[in-house]
Backbone as a printed PyTorch tensor [residue, N CA C, xyz], in Angstrom:
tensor([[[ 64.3820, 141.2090, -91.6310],
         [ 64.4910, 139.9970, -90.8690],
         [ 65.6310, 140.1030, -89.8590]],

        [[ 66.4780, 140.5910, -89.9720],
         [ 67.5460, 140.9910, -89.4920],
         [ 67.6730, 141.5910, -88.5610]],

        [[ 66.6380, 142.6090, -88.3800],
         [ 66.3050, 143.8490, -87.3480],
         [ 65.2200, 142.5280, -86.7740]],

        [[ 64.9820, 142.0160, -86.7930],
         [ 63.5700, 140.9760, -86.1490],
         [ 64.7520, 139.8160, -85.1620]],

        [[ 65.6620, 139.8110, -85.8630],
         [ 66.3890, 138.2400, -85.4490],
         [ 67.5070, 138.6400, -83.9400]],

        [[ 68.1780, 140.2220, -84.0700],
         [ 69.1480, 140.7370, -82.8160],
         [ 68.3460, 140.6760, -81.7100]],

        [[ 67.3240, 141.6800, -81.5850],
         [ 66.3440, 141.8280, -80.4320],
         [ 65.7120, 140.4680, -79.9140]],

        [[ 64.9480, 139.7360, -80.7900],
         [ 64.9380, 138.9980, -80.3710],
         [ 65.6770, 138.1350, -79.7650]],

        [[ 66.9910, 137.7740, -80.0290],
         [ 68.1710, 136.7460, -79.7310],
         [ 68.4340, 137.5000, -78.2420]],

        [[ 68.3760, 138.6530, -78.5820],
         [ 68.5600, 139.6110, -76.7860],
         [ 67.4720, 139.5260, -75.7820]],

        [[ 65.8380, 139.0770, -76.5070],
         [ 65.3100, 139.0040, -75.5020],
         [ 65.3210, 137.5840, -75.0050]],

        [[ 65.5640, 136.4250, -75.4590],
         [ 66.0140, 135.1070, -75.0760],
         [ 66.8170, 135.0850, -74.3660]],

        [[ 68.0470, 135.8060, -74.8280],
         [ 69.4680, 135.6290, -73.3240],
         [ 68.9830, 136.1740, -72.5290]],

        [[ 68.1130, 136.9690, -72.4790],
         [ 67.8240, 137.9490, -71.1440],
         [ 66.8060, 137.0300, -69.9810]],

        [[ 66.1780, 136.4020, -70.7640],
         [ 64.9580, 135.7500, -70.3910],
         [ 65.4730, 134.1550, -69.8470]],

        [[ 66.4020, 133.7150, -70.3440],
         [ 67.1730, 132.8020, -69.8090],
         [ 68.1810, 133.1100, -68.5990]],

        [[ 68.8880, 133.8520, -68.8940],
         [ 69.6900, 134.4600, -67.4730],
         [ 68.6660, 134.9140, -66.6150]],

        [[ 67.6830, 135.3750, -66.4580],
         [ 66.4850, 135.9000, -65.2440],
         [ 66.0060, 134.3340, -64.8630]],

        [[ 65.7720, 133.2210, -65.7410],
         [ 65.2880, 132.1870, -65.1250],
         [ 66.4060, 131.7570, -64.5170]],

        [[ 67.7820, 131.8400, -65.0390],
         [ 68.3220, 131.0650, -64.0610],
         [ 68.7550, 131.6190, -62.8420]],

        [[ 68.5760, 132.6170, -62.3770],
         [ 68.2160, 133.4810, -61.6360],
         [ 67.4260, 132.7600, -60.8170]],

        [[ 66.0550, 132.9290, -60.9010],
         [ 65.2270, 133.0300, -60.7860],
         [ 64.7280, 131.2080, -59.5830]],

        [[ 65.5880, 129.9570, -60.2320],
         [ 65.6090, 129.1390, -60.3770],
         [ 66.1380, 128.6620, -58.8090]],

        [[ 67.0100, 129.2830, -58.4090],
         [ 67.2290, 129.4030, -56.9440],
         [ 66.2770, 129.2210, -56.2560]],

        [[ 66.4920, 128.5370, -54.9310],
         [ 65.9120, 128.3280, -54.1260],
         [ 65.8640, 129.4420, -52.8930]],

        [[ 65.0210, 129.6660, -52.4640],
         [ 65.2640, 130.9100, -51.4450],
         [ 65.6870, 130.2270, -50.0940]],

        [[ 66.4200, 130.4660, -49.5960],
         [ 67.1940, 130.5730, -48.2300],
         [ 66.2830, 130.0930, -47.3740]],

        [[ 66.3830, 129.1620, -46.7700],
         [ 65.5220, 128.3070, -45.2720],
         [ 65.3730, 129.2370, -44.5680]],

        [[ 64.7350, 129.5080, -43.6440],
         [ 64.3550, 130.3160, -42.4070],
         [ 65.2410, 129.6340, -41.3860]],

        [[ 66.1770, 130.0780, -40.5970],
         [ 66.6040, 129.0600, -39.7220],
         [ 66.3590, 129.0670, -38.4770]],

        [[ 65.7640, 128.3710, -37.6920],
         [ 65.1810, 127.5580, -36.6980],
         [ 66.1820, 128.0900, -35.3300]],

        [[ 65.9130, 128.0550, -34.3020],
         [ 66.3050, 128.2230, -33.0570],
         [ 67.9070, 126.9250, -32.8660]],

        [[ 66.6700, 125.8570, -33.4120],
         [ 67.8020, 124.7890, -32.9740],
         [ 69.1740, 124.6130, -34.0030]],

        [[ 68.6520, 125.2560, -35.3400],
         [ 69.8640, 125.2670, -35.8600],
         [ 70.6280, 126.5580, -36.0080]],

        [[ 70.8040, 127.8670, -35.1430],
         [ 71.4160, 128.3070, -34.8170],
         [ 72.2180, 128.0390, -33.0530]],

        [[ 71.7950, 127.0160, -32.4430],
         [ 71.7360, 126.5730, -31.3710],
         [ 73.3680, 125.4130, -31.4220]],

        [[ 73.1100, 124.9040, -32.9990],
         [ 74.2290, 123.8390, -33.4620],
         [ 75.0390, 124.2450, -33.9500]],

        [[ 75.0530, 126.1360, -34.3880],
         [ 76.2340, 126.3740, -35.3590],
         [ 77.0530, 126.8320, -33.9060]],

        [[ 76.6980, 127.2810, -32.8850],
         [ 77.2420, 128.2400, -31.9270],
         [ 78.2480, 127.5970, -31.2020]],

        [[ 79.0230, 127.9960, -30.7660],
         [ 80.2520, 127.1310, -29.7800],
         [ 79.9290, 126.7750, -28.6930]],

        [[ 80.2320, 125.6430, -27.7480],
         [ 79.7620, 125.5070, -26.8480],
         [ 80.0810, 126.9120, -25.5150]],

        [[ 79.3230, 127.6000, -25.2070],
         [ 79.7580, 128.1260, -24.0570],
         [ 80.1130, 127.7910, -22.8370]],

        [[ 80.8780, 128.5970, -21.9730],
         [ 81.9330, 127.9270, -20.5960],
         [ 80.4680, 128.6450, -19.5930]],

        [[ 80.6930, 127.5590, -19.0330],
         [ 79.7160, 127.8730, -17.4950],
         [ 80.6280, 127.8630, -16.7260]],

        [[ 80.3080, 128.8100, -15.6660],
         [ 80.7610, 129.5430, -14.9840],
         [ 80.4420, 129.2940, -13.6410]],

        [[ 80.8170, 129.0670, -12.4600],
         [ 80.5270, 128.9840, -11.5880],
         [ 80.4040, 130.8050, -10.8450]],

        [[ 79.5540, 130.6910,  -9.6260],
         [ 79.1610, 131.8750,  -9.0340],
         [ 80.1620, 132.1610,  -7.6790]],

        [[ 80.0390, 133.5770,  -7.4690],
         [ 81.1770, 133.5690,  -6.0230],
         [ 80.0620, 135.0030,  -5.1970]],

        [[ 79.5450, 134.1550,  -3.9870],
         [ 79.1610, 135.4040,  -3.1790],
         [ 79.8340, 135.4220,  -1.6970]],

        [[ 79.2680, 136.6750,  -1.3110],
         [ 79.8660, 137.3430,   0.0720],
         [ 78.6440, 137.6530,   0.6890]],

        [[ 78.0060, 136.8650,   1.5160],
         [ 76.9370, 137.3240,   2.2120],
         [ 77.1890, 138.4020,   3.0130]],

        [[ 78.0250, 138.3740,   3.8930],
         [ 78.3310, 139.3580,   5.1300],
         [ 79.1120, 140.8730,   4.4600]],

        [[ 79.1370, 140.6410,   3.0680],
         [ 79.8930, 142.0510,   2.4420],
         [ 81.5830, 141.8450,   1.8910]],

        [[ 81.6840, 142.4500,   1.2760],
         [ 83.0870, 142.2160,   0.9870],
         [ 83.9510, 143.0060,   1.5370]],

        [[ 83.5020, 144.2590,   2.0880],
         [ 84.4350, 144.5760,   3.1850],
         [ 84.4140, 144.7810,   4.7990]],

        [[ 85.0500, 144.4700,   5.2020],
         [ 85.2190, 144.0370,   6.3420],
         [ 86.3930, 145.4360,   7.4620]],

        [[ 85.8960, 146.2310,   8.2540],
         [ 86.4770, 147.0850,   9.3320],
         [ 86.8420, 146.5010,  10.4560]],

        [[ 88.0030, 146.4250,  10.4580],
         [ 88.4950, 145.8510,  11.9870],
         [ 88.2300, 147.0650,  13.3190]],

        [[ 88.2640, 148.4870,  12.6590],
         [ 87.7070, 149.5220,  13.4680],
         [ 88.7820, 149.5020,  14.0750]],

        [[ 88.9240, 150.5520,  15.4070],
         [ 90.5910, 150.9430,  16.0870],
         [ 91.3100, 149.6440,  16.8380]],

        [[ 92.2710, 150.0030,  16.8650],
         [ 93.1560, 148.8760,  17.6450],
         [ 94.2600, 149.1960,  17.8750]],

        [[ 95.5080, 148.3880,  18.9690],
         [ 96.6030, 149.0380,  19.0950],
         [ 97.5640, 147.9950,  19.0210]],

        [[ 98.8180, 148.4930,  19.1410],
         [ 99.7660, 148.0260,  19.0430],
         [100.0610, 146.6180,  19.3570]],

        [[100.6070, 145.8670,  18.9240],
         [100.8100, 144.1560,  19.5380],
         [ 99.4470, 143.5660,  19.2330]],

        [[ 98.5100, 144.2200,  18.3170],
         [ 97.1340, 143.1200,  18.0780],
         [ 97.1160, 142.6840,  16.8070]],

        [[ 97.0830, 141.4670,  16.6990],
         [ 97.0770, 140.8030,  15.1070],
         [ 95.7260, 140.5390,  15.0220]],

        [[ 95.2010, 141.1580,  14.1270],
         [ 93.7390, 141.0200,  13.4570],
         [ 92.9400, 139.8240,  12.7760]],

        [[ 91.7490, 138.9400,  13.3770],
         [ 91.5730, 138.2740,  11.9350],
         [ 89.7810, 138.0080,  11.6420]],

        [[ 89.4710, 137.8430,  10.6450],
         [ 88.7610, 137.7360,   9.8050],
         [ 88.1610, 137.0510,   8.9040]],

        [[ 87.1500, 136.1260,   8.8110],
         [ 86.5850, 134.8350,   8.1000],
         [ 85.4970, 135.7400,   7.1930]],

        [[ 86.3580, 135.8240,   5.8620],
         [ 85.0070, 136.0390,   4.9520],
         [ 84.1360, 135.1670,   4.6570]],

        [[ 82.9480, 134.6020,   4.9850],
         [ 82.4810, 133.3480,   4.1720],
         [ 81.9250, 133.9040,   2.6650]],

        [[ 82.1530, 132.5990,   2.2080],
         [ 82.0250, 132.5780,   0.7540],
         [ 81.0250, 131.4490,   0.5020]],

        [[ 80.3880, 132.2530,  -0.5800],
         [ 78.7760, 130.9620,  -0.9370],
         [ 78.7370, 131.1570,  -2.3150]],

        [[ 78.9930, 129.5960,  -2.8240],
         [ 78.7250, 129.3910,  -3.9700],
         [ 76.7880, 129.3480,  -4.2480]],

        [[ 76.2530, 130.5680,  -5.1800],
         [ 74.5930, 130.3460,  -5.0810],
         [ 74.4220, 129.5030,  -6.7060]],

        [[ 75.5420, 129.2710,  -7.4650],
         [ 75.0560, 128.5260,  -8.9510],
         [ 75.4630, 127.3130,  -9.0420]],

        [[ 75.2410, 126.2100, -10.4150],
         [ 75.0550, 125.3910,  -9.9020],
         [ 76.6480, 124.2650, -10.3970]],

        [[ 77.6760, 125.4870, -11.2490],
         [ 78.6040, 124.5560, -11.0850],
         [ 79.8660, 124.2930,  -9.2650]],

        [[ 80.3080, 123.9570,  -9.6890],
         [ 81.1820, 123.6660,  -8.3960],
         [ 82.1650, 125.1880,  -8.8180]],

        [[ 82.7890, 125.9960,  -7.4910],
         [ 83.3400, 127.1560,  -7.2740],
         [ 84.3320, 126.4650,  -6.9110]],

        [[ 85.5840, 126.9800,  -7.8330],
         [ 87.1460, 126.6230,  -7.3890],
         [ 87.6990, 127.8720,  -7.2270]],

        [[ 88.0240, 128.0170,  -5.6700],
         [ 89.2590, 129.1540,  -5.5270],
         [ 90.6060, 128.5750,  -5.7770]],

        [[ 91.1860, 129.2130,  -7.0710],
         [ 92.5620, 128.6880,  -7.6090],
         [ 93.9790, 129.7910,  -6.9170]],

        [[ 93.3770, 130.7730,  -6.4030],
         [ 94.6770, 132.0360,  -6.0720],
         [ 93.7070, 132.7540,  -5.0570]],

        [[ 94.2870, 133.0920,  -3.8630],
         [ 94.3190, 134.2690,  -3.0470],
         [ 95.4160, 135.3160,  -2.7980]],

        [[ 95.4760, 136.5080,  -3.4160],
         [ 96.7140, 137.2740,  -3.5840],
         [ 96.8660, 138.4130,  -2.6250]],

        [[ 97.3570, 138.7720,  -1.6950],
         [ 97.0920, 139.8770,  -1.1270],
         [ 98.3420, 140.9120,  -1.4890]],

        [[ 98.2090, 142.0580,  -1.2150],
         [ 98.8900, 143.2240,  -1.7370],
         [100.5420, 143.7460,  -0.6920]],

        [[100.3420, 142.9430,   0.4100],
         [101.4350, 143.1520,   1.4430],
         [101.5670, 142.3580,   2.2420]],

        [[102.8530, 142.5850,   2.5520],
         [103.1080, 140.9340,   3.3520],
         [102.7850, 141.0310,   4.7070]],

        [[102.1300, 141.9240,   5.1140],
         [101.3070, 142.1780,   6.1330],
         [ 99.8450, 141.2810,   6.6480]],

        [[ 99.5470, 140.9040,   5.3240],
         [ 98.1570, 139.9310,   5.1870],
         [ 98.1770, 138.7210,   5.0270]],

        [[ 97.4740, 137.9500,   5.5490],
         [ 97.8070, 136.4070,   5.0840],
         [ 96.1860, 136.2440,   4.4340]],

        [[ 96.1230, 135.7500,   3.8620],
         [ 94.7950, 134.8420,   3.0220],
         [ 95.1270, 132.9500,   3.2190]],

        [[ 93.8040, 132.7440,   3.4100],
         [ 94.1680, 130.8250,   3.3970],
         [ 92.7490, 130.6140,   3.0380]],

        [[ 92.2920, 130.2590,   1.8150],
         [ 90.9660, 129.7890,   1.1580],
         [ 90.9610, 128.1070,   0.8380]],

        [[ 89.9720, 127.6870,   1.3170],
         [ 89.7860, 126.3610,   1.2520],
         [ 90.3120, 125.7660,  -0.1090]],

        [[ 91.0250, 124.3890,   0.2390],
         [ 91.4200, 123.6890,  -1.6650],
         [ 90.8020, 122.6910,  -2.2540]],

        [[ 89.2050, 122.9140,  -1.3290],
         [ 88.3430, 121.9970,  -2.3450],
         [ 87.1430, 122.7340,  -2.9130]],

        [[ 86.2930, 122.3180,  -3.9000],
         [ 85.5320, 122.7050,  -4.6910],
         [ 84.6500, 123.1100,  -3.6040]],

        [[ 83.7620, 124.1920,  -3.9070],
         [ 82.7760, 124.8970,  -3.4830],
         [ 81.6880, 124.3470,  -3.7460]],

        [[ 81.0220, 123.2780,  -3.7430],
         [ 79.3290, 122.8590,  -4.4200],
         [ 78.1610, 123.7100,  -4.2430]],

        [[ 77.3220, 123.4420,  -5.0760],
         [ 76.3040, 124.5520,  -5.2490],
         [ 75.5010, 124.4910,  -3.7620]],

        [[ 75.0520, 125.6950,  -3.4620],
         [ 74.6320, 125.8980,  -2.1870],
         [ 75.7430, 125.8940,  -0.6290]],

        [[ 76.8670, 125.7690,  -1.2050],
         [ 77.5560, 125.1940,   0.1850],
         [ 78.2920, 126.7840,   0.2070]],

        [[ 78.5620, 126.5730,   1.7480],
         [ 79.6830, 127.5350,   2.1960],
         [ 81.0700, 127.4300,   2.3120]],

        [[ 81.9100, 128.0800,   2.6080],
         [ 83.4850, 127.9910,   3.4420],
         [ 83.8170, 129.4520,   3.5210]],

        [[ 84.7580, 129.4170,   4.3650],
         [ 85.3480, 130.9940,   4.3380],
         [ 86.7170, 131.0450,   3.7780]],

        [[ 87.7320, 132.1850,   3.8660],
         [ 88.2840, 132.9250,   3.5540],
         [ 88.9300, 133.1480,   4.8410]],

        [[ 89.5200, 132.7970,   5.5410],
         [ 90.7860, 133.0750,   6.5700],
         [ 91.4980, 134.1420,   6.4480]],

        [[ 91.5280, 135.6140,   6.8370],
         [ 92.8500, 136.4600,   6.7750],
         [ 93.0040, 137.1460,   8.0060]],

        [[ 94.2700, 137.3810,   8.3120],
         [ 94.7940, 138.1430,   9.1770],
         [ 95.7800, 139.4690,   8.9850]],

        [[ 95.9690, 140.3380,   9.9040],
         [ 96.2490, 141.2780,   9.1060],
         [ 97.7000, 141.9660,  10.7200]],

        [[ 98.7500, 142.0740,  10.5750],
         [ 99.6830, 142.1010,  11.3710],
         [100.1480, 143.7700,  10.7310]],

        [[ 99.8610, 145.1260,  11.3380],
         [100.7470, 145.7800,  11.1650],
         [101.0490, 147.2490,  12.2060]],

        [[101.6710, 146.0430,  12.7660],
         [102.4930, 146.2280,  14.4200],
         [103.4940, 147.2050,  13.4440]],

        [[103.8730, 148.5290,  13.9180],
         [104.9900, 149.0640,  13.6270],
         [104.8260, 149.9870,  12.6130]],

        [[103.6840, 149.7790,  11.9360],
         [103.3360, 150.9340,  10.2460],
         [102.4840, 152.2000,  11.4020]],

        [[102.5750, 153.0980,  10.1500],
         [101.9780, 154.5300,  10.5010],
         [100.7710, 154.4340,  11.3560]],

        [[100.7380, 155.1110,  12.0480],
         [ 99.2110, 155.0360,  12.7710],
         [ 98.0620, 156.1930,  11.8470]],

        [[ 97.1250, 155.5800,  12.5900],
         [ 95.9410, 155.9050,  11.4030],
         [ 94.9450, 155.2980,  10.3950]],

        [[ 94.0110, 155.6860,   9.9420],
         [ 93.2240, 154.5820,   9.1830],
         [ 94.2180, 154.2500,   7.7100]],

        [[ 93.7090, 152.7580,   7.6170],
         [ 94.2970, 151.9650,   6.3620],
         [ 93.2750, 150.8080,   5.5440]],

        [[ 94.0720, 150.7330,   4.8820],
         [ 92.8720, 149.7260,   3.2060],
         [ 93.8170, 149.0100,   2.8600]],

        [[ 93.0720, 147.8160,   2.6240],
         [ 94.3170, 146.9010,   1.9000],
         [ 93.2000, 145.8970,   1.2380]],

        [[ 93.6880, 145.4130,   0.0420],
         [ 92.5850, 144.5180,  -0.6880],
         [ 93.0740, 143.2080,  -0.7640]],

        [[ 92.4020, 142.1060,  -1.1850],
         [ 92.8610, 141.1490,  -0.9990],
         [ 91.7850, 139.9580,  -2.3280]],

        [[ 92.5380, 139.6940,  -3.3280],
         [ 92.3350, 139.8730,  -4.5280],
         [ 91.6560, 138.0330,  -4.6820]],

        [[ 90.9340, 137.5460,  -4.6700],
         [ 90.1320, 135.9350,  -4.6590],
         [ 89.8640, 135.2530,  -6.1550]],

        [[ 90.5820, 134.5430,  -6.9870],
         [ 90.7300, 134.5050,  -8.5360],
         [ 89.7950, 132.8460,  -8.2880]],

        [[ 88.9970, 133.0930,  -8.9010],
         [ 87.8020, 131.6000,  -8.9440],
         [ 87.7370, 131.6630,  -9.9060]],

        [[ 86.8720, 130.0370, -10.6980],
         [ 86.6260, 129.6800, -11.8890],
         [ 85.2440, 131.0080, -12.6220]],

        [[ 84.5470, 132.2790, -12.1200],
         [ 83.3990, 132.9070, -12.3790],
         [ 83.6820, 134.1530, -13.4830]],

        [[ 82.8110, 134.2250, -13.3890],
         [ 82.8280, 134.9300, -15.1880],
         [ 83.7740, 136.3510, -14.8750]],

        [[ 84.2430, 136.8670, -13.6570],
         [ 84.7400, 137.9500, -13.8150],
         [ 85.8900, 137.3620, -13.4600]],

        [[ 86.7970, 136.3690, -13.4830],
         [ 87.8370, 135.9310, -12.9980],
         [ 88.4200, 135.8870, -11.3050]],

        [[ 87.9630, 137.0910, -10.8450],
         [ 88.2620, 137.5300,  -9.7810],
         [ 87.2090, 138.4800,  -9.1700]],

        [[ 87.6240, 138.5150,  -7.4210],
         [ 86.7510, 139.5830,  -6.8110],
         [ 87.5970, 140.2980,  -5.1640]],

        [[ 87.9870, 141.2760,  -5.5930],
         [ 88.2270, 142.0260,  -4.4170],
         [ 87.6240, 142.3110,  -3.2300]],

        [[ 88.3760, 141.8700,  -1.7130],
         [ 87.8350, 142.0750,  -0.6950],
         [ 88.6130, 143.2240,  -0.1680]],

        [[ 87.9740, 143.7170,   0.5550],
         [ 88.3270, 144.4310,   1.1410],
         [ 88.5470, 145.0950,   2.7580]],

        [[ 90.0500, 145.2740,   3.6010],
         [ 90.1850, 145.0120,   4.9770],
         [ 90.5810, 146.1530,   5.6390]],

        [[ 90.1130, 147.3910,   6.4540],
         [ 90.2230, 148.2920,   6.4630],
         [ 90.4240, 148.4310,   8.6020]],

        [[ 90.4800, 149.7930,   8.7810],
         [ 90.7730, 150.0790,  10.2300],
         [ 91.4810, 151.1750,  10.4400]],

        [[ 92.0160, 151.3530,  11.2090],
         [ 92.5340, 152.3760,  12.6400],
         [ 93.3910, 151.8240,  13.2290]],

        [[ 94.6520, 152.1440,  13.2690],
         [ 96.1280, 151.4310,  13.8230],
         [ 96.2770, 152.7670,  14.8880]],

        [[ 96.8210, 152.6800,  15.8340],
         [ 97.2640, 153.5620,  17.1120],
         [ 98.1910, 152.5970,  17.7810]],

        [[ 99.4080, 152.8790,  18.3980],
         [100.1590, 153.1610,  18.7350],
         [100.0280, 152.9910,  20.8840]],

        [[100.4750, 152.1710,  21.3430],
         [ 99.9750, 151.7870,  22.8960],
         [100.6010, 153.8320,  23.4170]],

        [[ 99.6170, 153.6150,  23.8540],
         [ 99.7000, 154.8990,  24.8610],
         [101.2010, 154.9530,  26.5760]]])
């Protein structure tokens, strides 16, 4: 009876722990919309384009000529485009970007001039760095040429 009463008592706990096991509910499938509610809200981004290119050749020139240059800028998405910083690399350049919001579809430009009466003659690059609200933070233009020297 004895040898009848262990095994058995082992196959009951066994058979009870598998039901309660067992007893679980299996895991919901979850839905679009409720991974849609666990997610953080994401930042929209406004867009920054350069129709005419981002860089710009003033090509040769000489001495005593101050250079200038209207990048336009087109917001094509649909939040509003804030230029918060225009940085240029030498104090040779001026940048002046509009200080109101960009709305979707609209234009403005980018004002720079570029003064360098007196530097090396020869071709030169200089960038000029545009920090907006868009997903890459920023976008480099670029202002290039041929300095010579009056004959």
């Amino acid at each position: 009876m004895k040898k009848l009463v262990f095994p058995l008592a082992l196959l009951l706990l066994t058979a009870c722990a598998n039901k309660g096991q067992n007893s679980k509910e299996a895991p919901k499938a979850e839905t679009a919309a409720d991974t849609l509610k666990k997610e953080e809200p994401k930042q929209f981004y406004a867009q920054m384009e350069f129709p005419d290119g981002i860089i710009y050749d003033f090509g040769n020139y000489y001495e005593r000529e101050v250079k200038t240059h209207d990048f336009v800028v087109r917001n094509p998405g649909k939040e509003p485009l804030i230029i918060s910083n225009v940085e240029t690399g030498c104090s040779c350049i001026t940048a002046t970007a509009a200080k109101k919001p960009i709305l979707e579809g609209q234009t403005d430009v980018i004002h720079v001039s570029y003064d360098g009466n007196g530097f090396t003659e020869g071709f030169w690059g200089k960038h000029i760095r545009v920090h907006a609200n868009i997903e890459e933070h920023y976008i480099d233009l670029v202002l290039q040429g041929s300095y010579y020297k009056n004959k």
